[in-house]
C-alpha positions, -999 to +999 in steps of 0.1 A: +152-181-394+154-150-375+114-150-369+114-189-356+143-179-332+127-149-317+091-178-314+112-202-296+124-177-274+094-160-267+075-191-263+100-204-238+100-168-219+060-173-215+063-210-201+087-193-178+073-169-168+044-189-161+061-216-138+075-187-116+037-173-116+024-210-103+058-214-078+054-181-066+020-188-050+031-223-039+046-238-008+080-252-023+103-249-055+094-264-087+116-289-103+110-293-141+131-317-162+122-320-202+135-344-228+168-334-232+174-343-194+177-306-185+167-301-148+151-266-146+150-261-108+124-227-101+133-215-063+101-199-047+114-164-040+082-148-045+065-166-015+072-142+012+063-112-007+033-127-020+020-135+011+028-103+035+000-080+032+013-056+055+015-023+036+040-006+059+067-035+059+094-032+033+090-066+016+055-070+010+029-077-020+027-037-023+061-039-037+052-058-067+020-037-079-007-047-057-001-013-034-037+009-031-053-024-039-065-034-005-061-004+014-064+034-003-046+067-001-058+103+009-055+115-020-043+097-055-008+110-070-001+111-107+038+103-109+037+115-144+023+144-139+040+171-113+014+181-083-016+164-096-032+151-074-072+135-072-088+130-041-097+096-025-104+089+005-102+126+014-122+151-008-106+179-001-073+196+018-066+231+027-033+245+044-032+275+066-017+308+059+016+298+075+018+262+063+019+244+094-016+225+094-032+208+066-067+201+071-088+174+052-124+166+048-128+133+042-149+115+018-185+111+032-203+073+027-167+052+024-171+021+041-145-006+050-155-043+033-174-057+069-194-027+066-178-001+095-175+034+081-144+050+075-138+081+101-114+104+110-102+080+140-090+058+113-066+083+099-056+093+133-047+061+144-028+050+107-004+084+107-001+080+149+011+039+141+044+058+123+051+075+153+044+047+176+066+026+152+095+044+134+103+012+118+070+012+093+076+050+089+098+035+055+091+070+034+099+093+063+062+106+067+069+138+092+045+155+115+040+172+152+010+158+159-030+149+139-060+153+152-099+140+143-124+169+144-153+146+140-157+118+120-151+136+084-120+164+093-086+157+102-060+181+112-024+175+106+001+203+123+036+204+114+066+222+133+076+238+100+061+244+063+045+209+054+038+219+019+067+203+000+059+167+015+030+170+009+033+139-013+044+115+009+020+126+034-010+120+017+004+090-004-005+063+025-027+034+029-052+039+057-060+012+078-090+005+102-085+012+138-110-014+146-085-039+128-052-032+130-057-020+169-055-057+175-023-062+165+003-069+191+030-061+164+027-042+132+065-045+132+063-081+120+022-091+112+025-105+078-009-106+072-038-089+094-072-096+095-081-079+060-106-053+061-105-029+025-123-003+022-149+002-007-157+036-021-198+053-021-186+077-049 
């Protein structure tokens, strides 16, 4: 008796599950009514995240596991694991003696998905957005100023030691210049031209 209970439940849990799936990508609630007359109304909640693919606004489709799946990080961070780290989109990092500059070399070959190459500019212009726009700046990214040195070195320099946010720094999607330097308003663009990029290596 105990087994058919836990079916029943689970099998309505799935068919549940599976109408908030179908609503969420839908334009308008789904109402459901079976035999007994029960009216199972299913409001569409999920549509605005689903459909913001801005990765700096606070409700977006990043929220609910898609984030790195359009655009990618620095460097990849293992939550599980403290301070490891794998590199990404940059290869390498080094910090100066005193702390206050972080340079990284960036991965060579990366291309964005319409075929422009990933560069230094790109970086420059995705940490400088922040500044230009405290509003998308939601995990408190802090830095004097960045600079390209070329296409595959950027320079980050920091009034202070930048070591201990370190994590945040490096733990943001990187956009294309080429892109998102069309936008009149990154404050409220839902969803940008999308241009991903796709790793050589």
């Amino acid at each position: 008796m105990r087994f058919r209970t836990t079916r029943a439940v689970a099998i309505v849990g799935t068919a549940a599950v599976a109408t908030s799936f179908l609503v969420a990508c839908g334009d308008s609630p789904a109402t459901t009514t079976n035999k007994s007359g029960v009216v199972l109304n299913v409001a569409s909640t999920g549509d605005p995240v689903q459909r913001v693919f801005n990765p700096f606004l606070p409700q977006t489709a990043y929220a609910v596991g898609s984030q790195f799946e359009i655009y990618e990080p620095l460097v990849q961070i293992n939550k599980i694991t403290a301070e490891s780290y794998k590199p990404w989109l940059a290869k390498s990092w080094t910090w100066s003696a005193d702390s206050t500059s972080l340079t990284l070399q960036l991965q060579p070959g990366v291309k964005w998905s319409d075929g422009q190459p990933l560069t230094g500019a790109d970086v420059v212009f995705t940490y400088n957005l922040l500044k230009k726009y405290p509003a998308l700046n939601l995990v408190g990214i802090d830095f004097a100023s960045i600079e390209a040195q070329g296409d595959g070195t950027v320079v980050m320099h920091f009034a202070q030691n930048g070591r201990p946010s370190f994590t945040q720094l490096v733990n943001l999607e990187i956009v294309p210049e080429h892109i998102w330097g069309k936008v009149t308003d990154p404050t409220t663009t839902r969803t940008p031209t999308r241009s991903a990029p796709a790793r050589s290596c």
